[in-house]
N, C-alpha and C positions, 0 to 999 in steps of 0.2 A: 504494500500500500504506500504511496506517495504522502509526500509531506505535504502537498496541496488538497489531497482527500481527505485530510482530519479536521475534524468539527473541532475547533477552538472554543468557541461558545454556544449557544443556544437559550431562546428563546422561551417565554412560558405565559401562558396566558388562564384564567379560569373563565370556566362555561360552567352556567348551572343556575336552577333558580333556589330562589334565599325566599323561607316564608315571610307573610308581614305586607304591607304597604305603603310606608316608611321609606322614600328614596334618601332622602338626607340620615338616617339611623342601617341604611343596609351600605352605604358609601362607607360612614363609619368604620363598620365591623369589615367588610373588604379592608379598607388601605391602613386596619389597627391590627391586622391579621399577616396581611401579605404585603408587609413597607417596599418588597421588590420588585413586585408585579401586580399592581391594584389593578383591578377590571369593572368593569357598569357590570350591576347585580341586574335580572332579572326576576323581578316583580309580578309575578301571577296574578295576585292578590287585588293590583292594581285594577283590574282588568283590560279587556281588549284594545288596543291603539295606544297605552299607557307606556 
C-alpha cells in the first residue's frame, strides 16, 4: 500500500433523532456531548416541515 492510500484523518458526523421539541435544549446536549463534531439534532416531536 502506498503512502498516498493512507487515511491520515477522517471525518465524523451524527444522524439520529433526539426525543423532545426543544431545538435550543437538543443543540445543547449535541455540542455538551460531542465539542468535536456537533451536528443539527432531529426533532420528530417537532413535527412535519419543523
Amino acid at each position: 500500500m502506498s503512502e498516498n492510500s493512507v487515511f491520515r484523518f477522517a471525518g465524523a458526523t451524527g444522524v439520529g433523532s433526539m426525543p423532545g421539541g426543544d431545538a435550543r435544549e437538543a443543540v445543547k446536549t449535541v455540542t455538551g456531548s460531542f465539542e468535536d463534531f456537533p451536528y443539527l439534532p432531529e426533532l420528530p416531536a417537532r413535527g412535519p416541515g419543523a
